[in-house]
Each structure stands twice: as C-alpha cells, then as structure tokens.
N, C-alpha and C positions, 0 to 999 in steps of 0.2 A: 416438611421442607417448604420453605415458603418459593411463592410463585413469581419471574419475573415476566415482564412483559417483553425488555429487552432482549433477553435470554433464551426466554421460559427453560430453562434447566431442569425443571421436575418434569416437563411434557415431552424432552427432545434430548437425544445423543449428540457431541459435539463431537464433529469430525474435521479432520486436518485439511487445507486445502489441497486440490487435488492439482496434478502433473501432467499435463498436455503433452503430445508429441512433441516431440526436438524436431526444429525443424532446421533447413541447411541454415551456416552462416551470413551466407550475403542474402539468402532472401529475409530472414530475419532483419538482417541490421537494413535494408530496405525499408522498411517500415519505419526508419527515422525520417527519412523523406519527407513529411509532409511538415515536420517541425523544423529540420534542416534547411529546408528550403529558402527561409526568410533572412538564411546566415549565409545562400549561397554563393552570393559575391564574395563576402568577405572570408569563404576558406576557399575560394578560386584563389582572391590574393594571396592568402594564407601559401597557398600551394606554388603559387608563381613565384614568390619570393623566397622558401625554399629549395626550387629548381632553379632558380637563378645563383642562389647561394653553393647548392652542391655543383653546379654549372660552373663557376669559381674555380673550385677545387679539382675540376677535372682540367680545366687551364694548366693548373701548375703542372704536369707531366711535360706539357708540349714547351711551355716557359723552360723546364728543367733540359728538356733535349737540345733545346737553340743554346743553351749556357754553357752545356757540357761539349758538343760540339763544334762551338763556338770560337766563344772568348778562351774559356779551359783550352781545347783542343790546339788552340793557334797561339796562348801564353799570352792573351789581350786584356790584360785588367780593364785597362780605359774605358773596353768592349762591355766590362762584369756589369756597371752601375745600369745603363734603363732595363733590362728584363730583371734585376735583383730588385729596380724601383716597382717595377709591375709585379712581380711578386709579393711586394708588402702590402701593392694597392689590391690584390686579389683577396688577401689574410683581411681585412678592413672589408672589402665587401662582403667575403662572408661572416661577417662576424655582423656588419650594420646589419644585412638581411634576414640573418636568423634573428635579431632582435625585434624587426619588424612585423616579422612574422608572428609572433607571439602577442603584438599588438592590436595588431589587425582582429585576430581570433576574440581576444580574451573578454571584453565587454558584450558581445552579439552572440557569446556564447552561453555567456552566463543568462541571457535573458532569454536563449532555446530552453534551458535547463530551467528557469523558470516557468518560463508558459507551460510546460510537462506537469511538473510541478503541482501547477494550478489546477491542470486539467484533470489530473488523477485527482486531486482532492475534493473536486466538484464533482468528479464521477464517484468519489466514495457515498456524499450525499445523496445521489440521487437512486444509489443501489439500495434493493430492497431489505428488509433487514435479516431473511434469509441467507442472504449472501454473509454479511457479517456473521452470521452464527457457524459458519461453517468453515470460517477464516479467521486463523489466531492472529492478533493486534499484531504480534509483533512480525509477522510477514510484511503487513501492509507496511508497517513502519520503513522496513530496510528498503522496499519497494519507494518509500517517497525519498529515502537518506540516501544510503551506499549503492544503490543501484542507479540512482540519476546521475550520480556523482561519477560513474562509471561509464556511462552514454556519453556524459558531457567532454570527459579526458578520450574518450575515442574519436568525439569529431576535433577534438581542437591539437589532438597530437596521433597518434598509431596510423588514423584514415588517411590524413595529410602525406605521412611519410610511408605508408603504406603503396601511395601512388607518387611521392616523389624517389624513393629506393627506387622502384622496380625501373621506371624512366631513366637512373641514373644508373642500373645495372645495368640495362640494354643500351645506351649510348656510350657507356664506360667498356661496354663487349665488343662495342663497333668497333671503337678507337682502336683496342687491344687488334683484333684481327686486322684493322687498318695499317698497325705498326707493326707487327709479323701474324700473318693467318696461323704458322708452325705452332706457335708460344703462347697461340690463343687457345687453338685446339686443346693443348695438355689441362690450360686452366679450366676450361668447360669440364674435363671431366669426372669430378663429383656432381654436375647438374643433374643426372638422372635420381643416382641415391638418394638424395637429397630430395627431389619433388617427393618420391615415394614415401620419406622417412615423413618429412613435413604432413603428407595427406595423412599418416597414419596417427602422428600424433593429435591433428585436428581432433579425427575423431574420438579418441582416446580422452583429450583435454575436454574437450566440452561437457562430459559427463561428471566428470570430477568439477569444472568450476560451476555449476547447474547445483552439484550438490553442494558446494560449498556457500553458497548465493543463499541455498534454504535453511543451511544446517544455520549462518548468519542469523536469518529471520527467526530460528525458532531459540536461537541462543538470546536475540531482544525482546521472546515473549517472557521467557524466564526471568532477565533482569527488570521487565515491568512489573510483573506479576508481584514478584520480592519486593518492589520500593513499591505497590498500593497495598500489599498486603501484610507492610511491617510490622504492625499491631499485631496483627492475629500469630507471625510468624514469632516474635518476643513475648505474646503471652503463654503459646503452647510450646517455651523452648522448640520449634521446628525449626530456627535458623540453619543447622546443622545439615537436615536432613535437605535443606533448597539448596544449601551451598555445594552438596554431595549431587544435585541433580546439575546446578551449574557447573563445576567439575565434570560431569561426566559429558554435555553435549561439547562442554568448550575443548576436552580433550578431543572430542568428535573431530571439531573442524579445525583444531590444530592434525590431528592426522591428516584430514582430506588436503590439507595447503599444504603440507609435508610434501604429499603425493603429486601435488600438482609442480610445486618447487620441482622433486625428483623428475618429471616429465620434462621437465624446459631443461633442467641444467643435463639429461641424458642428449637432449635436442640439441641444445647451444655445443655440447662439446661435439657434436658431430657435426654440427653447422663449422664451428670455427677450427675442428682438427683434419676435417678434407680438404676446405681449399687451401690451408697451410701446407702442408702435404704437394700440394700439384700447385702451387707456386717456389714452393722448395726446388722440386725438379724444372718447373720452367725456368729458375734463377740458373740451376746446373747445365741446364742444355744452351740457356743463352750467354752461359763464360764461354763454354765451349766456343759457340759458333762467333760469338765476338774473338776467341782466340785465335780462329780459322780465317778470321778477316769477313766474313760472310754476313756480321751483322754490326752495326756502329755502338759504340760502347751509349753514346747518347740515346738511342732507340732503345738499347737495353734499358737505363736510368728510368727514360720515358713508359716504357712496358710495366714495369718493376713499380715505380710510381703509382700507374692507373691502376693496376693490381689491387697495390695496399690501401688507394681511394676508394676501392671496391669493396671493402672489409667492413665497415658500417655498415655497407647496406645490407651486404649478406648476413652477416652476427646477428642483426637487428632484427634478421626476418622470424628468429624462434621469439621474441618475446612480441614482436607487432601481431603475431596470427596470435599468441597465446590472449593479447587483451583483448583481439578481434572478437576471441572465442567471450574473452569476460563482458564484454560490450552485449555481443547476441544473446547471450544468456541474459543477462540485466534487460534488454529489450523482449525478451520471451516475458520475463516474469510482469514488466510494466504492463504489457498489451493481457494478460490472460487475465489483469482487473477491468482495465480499457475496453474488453470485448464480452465483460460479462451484459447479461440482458438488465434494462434496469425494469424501475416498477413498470408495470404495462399501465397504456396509454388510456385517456377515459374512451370508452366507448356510447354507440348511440341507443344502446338499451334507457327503454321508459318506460312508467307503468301509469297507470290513475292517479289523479294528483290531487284525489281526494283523502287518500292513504296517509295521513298524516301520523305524522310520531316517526317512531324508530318499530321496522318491520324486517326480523328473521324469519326466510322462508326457506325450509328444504336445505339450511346449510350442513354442508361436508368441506373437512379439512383432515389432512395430514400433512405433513412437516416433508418437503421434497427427499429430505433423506433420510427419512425411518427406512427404518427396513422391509422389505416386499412384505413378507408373511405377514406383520402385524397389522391390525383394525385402525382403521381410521378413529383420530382422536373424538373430532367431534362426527355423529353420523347422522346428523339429521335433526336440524335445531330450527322449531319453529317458536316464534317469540312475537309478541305487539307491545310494543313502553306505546302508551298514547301520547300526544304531546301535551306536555307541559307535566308528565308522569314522570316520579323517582322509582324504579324500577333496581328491586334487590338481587342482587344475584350468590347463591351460595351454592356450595358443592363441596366434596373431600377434596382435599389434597392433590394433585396432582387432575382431576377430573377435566378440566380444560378451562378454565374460569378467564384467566387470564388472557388465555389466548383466543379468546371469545370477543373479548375487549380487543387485541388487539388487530382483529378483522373490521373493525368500526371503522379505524380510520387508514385502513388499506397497508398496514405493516408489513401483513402477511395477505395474500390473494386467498380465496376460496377457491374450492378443489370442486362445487357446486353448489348449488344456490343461488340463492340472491338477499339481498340488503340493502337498504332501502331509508332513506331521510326526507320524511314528510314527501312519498310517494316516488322519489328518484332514484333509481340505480347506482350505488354508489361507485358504479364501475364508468358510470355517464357524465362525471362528476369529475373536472381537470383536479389534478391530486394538491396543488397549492391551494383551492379555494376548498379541496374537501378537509383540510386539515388546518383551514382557519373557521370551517364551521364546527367541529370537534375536537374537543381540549381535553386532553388527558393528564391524571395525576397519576403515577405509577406506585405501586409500592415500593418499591426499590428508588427511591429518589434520588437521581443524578443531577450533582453540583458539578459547575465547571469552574477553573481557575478566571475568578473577574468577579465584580462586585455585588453586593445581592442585590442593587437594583438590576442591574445588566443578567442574571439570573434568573431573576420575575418577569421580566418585561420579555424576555423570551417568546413567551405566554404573548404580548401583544407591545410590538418594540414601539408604536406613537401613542401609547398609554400614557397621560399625564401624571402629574405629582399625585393628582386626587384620587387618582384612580390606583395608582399604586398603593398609595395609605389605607385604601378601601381593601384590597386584598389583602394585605397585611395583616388589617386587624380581625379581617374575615377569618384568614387562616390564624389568628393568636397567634401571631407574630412579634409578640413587643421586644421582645430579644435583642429585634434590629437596633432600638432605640439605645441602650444599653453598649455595641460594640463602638470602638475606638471612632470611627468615623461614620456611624449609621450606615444610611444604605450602600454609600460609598465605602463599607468596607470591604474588604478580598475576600473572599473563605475560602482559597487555597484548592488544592488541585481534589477533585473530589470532595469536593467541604467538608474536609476530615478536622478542620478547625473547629468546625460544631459537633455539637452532639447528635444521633439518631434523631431525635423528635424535633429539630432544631432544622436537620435538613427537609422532613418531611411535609414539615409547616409551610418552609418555602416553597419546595415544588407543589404545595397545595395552593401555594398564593399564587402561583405562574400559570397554574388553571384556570384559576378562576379571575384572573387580571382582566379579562378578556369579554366576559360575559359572553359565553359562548352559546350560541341556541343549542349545542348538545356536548354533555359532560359526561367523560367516563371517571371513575375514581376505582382504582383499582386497593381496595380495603385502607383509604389513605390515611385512616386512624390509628393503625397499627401500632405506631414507636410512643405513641402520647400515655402519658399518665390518665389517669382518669378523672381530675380535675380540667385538666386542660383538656383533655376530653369532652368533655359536656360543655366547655364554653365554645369549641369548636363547633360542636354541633349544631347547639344553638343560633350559630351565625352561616351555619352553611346550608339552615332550612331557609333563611331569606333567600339566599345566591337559587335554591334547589327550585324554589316557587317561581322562578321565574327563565326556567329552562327543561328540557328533558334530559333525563339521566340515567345511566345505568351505574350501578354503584356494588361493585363486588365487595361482601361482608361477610366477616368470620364470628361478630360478636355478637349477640343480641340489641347493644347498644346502637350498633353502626345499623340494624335491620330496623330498626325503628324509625330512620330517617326515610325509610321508605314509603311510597302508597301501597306496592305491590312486594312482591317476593316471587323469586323464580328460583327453583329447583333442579342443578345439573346436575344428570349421574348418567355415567355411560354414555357419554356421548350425546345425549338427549335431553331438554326440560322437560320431567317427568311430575310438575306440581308447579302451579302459578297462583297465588293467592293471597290473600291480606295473612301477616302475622299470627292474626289469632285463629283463622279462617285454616293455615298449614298446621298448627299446633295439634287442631283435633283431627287434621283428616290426612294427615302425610307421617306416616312412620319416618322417612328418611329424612325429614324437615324435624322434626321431633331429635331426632338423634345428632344431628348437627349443631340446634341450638344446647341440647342438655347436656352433650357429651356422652349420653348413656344408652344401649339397647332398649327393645324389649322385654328382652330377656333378664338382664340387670333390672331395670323397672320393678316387676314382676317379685322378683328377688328381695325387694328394699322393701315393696309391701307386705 
C-alpha cells in the first residue's frame, strides 16, 4: 500500500468527525454576536420597520370600530371616506415597510455571512493536518455552504420576526383585554398547552435537524468522492455499488426531513387548531353579548379583527423556533471547526548551534486517535543528515516512513522528542518561516484547479520566469512546453488532465523551485519510467549538492542519490550506512533492496 503524507492511510484509521454536546438554543445562536454585531444597526432597523409595519395592521381593528360604529351605525356615507382613506394609507405602509425592511438587511448581511465564510476557511488552513484526517471533506464542505446559508436567513428573517411576533402578540393582547378583558381571557386559553407543546418540540426538533445537518455532510462526501474518483469507479464497473451507497444515505436524510416535516406540521396543526377553537367561542359569546346590548357590535369587529391580526404571529411561531433550532444547530457545527486547537505555537526551546544539519532525537509519535492498546508508530528515532547530506530513508510498507517526513515540517506534532535544523528546535521555529525553510515533495502529488505555473510556484509564489524554467527542467518537465498554452495552462481539478508521472514531476518542480536549505522527497520517483528516470536524477544531484535532504526510497535507483541510507523498522532506525556499507552488514537493508530473505537466498544457492 503505498504511503501518503497527507493521509498516511497505511499508518492510521480514519474516523468520522466527532459530536459535541447540544447545547441550549439561545446560547448557541449567541455565539453569532460577535459577527452580528457589525449588522447591528441595520437589523435594529430591520426590526423597527417591521414593528412599525405589523404596528399598521393592528390600526386597522381601531380604524374598523370608529367605521362600524360610526358612519355604518348612524347611515353617514359622507362620514365612510377619511378612515376608508386611512385605511388604504395603513395597506401602503405596511407594504412600503416590509419592503424596506428587506432592504436594510440584505447587503450587511450578506457580507456577515461572508466574513464567517472567510474565517472558517483560514481557520481550515491553519488547522493541523490531524484534524483533517479525522474529518470527512464533505462535512467541512456543508459547514462552509448550507450551514452559513442557514445562519445568514436566521438573522435577516426568523430572529427579526421572532422579536417583532412576540411585541405584536403582547400588544395585540393588550388591545384585546383593553376592548373586553371577558373575550380576552377565552382567547388566552390555549397559552399554556401551547408553551408546553412548543418546549417539547424544541427539544425533540433539534435532534432531528442536528442529524439532518450531518447526515447533509456525509451525503457531500459521497457525491465528492464519486466525481474524483470516476476513473477508478468506470474502470472497476463500481458505479453501481456508489450509487447504492448514495441511495442509501440520501434515503437516510430524506427520512430524517420527513420526520422533521411530521414534527412542525403535528406543531402548526396544534398551533393553528387552538386558537381557532377559542376565538370560535369568543366570536359565540360576543354575538351573544352584542345581542344583550352589553357589547357594541363595533368593539366586537374590533376584537374579532385584532384576533385574526394575531394569527401570523401565532401560526408562525412553530416554523420560526423550528429554523431557530436549524440556525443553532448550523452555528454548533460552524463553531466545533472554529474552536478546534490549531498547530501549536513555536516555543522558546534551543539547543547548540553547533548542531548543524537535520537531528532526530529520542522521537515518539502516535496518531491522536489510534487506539489505547496499540504501540506507538514511531518509538524512539535517533537520526544526524549532516548538512549539506542526502540522507536515504527506507523501511517496509506501512513502517512509518512517511510519517517521519511529515514531522519535519510540523504536519503532525511529536508525542516526544525533539528535532532539530542546524541546532534549533523546530518547535522554536514560527511555523510560516519553518515551512519556507523546508520543501516537500509528496508521493501522492496534489494538483489544484489553476495553472502549472500557479501550481510550481506554490513552492516559492516571487520565483521568477528563470527560476521557474530551472525547476521544470530540473524536474524533466518538458511536457509543459508541449500543452495548449504552456505554463499558463489549467490541469484541472486534481490534474487528472495529466498523467501519473506528469503530475509527479510537477510537484517535484514546486520543491524544488525554492532552493530550499532543507528538502524532503517522499520516493518522488515513483510514477516515472525509467528513462525519465535517470534524467531526473541526474539533475536533482545538482539541486541535492546544494542542500540537506532526506529522501525516502523504495528503489535502488532512488538510494543511490544518497551519501547515507537509514534503515526503519519498528519504530526505530536500526542501520545507518553507505549503500554498499548496508548491503554486507544489514540483513533488513539486504532484503528491502533485493526483495528476497535469507532464507530464499540460501535457497537460490
């Protein structure tokens, strides 16, 4: 199984991301505060124009009582026109106001939902690459898409009306008891069932949209995974068997939104079939008392009115807490990337700064989430590259090669030890200047969508034209000259437009673009032919003589570019020696380069 750096999949289990406590709604969505903040005038207005607007519509009741009372009562048309004119002009302001309102919000919100945006994405950079291994793409994805997208519609619409409902229910409840306390009381009474029914679905609902939120995330790792990995999926006929795993998570969280649906519409129908119910009987009991003479047919109109003004706000309340709940859940999952730890910071460890080269002392590492019981990968790796040494590194499969390399330039933290560049602690070392002093070439070479100069230069982005050509041809790259628009051309998302040894050469020219005082290559020969092979070689003993290096190899080819050779097994360099020097005095060096035992040896003689 070959080794990634990124990955390391042969050294480490990948496990899902994990599930933090739930915690209450508003103190969740609190946590938008410090991004909300810069919007907060404009959803005051937001909110002012709103309450001004349903402020409007609670007019009309009192407008309705002077008309019915009135002009109606006394047979005064003449009387009908100014409150029928205030009336139209009520219909017009709520209608300007709520368009306002929408205004106000919609630019200052978009650029909340940006700056988040931003700040997740720069906190994905600076998270260690542990954290990614233990977090599938397509969480983080939903995390930067449909979850902002969900914060963003709670402050600019649910939170608003969240706080202009409830101000227009309790003023709209005044009015009611202001215009008979009898007719107010009957209406109130669904308030109790009703708080209870609501607290109970709160918590009911959040679980379900929590799950629905991941079951998203883990339904866009699948549809990633199928569009990078269509080749392999149409060569081993598997499309079938991804489609059947898409099918099955998507039927997933088509049930869980089922469930959540069934939740609000049990909600809404008990939201909206109580207080119909107890304004039915208030309409019965005020014919009556209007029959008795005891109440004015107008104050009725008026009651009856503010009533059905009241019905928005109430209806509305099961689906504004249900996006409350999709809002706090969307801000759990933002913040549980937001509050992971990132790399740790350099510290003021120092050693002898006589110590030059590259120095393994005493290192241990395991992977934060292996499992208890198991041995530490690496147990105890003591190493000296001198400087200006090509230093070999070989070992079986899976033995920790990679991931040896990838402690150089702080990918992964050491578990103990120390390590060390021309006598410093590389933990004393701020982690931008320690990883422009070390350049890595991975075996698994990752291309991104943009041009293969933008690509190389990665490696070193104020690298000139010359300097760029010098890598290129370093790494036998003539290829480049050859596509549609040379360096300027695309090679597509994953440079799956090139070939294996095609991409490999590139990410070998992004190492080496740099002239880095210390170079890892993680077996960077692997995809080449063995002509281009040896011309590569050829040109990367110039680049190698003029840096220190550690250069993990599987070939004999590639071990030849070394001064040294080191030997891991078990966790340990257990043989350090010239080539020919391991040939006669390391059995396990012997069996790595021939492929053959002892025993087989023995056998062939």
């Amino acid at each position: 199984m070959a080794e990634n750096t990124q990955l390391s999949k042969s050294d480490k289990p990948s496990l899902p991301a994990p599930e933090p406590p739930r915690r209450s709604t508003v103190r969740s969505l609190l946590r938008l505060w410090p991004y909300a903040r810069v919007a907060r005038w404009r959803i005051a207005g937001s909110v002012t124009a709103a309450l001004l607007a349903s402020g409007s519509v609670l007019l009309v009741p009192l407008v309705l009582r002077a008309i019915v009372d009135g002009p109606i009562a006394h047979h005064d048309l003449g009387a009908l026109w100014p409150p029928a004119g205030l009336l139209l002009l009520l219909g017009l302001a709520e209608a300007g106001l709520f368009g306002i309102r929408r205004v106000i919000v919609a630019r200052p919100l978009a650029k909340v939902e940006s700056a988040m945006r931003g700040d997740l994405y720069a906190k994905l950079q600076r998270l260690p690459v542990s954290f990614h291994d233990r977090w599938p793409s397509g969480q983080l994805l939903s995390r930067a898409t449909s979850d902002m997208f969900t914060m963003r519609l709670f402050l600019a619409f649910p939170l608003v009306f969240l706080i202009v409902n409830s101000l227009v229910f309790l003023t709209g409840t005044a009015m009611m008891f202001a215009l008979d306390w009898r007719l107010g009381l009957i209406t109130l009474l669904p308030a109790l069932p009703l708080v209870l029914l609501t607290r109970h679905f709160e918590d009911r609902y959040s679980g379900a949209a929590r799950r629905a939120q991941d079951q998203t995330g883990d339904l866009a790792t699948v549809i990633e995974e199928s569009v990078l990995g269509i080749r392999i999926l149409k060569a081993f006929g598997r499309h079938r068997t991804m489609a059947e795993r898409f099918k099955r998570q998507a039927t997933e969280l088509r049930s869980t939104e089922l469930h959540k649906a069934d939740m609000l519409a049990n909600l809404w129908a008990v939201i909206v079939g109580l207080p119909e119910i107890a304004l039915g009987l208030a309409l019965a009991v005020g014919v009556v008392r209007v029959a008795d003479g005891d109440l004015s047919t107008g104050t009725l109109v008026a009651f009856l009115s503010t009533a059905l003004a009241l019905r928005w706000p109430v209806e509305s309340l099961g689906w504004l807490l249900a996006y409350a709940n999709e809002a706090a859940t969307a801000t759990d999952r933002y913040f549980e990337v937001m509050d992971e730890p990132e790399d740790a910071p350099a510290e003021s460890t120092t050693v002898p700064t006589e110590d030059q080269g590259i120095r393994f002392t005493g290192v241990r590492f395991r992977y934060p989430d292996a499992p208890a019981d198991t041995p530490d990968l690496l147990t105890g790796i003591d190493l000296h590259i001198r400087r200006g040494e090509t230093m070999a590194l070989v070992g079986a499969t899976g033995s920790g090669k990679t991931t040896l390399t990838a402690l150089l330039p702080r990918l992964y933290e050491t578990n103990g030890g120390s390590i060390t560049l021309d006598g410093r602690d590389i933990r004393s070392i701020p982690l931008p200047r320690l990883r422009e002093l070390v350049s890595i070439a991975f075996e698994e070479p990752t291309l991104f969508s943009a041009s293969v100069r933008e690509n190389v230069l990665m490696g070193r982005p104020e690298a000139t034209e010359q300097e760029l050509a010098t890598a290129l041809r370093t790494a036998q790259a003539g290829f480049v000259e050859k596509l549609p628009e040379g360096t300027a051309t695309q090679v597509g998302e994953q440079g799956l437009s090139l070939s294996g040894g095609q991409r490999q050469r590139l990410a070998l020219a992004r190492a080496v673009v740099g002239r880095p005082e210390f170079l890892v290559l993680d077996d960077p020969l692997s995809a080449l032919d063995v002509h281009t092979e040896a011309l590569v070689e050829r040109a990367l003993r110039q680049v190698l003589a003029d840096t220190t290096a550690l250069v993990v190899a599987h070939r004999p080819s590639t071990v030849l570019l070394a001064d040294r050779v080191a030997v891991l097994a078990e966790g340990r360099i257990v043989a350090v020696g010239t080539h020919q020097e391991l040939l006669h005095s390391s059995a396990a060096y012997r069996e790595l380069m021939t492929g053959q035992t002892a025993t087989e040896r023995s056998l062939v003689r």
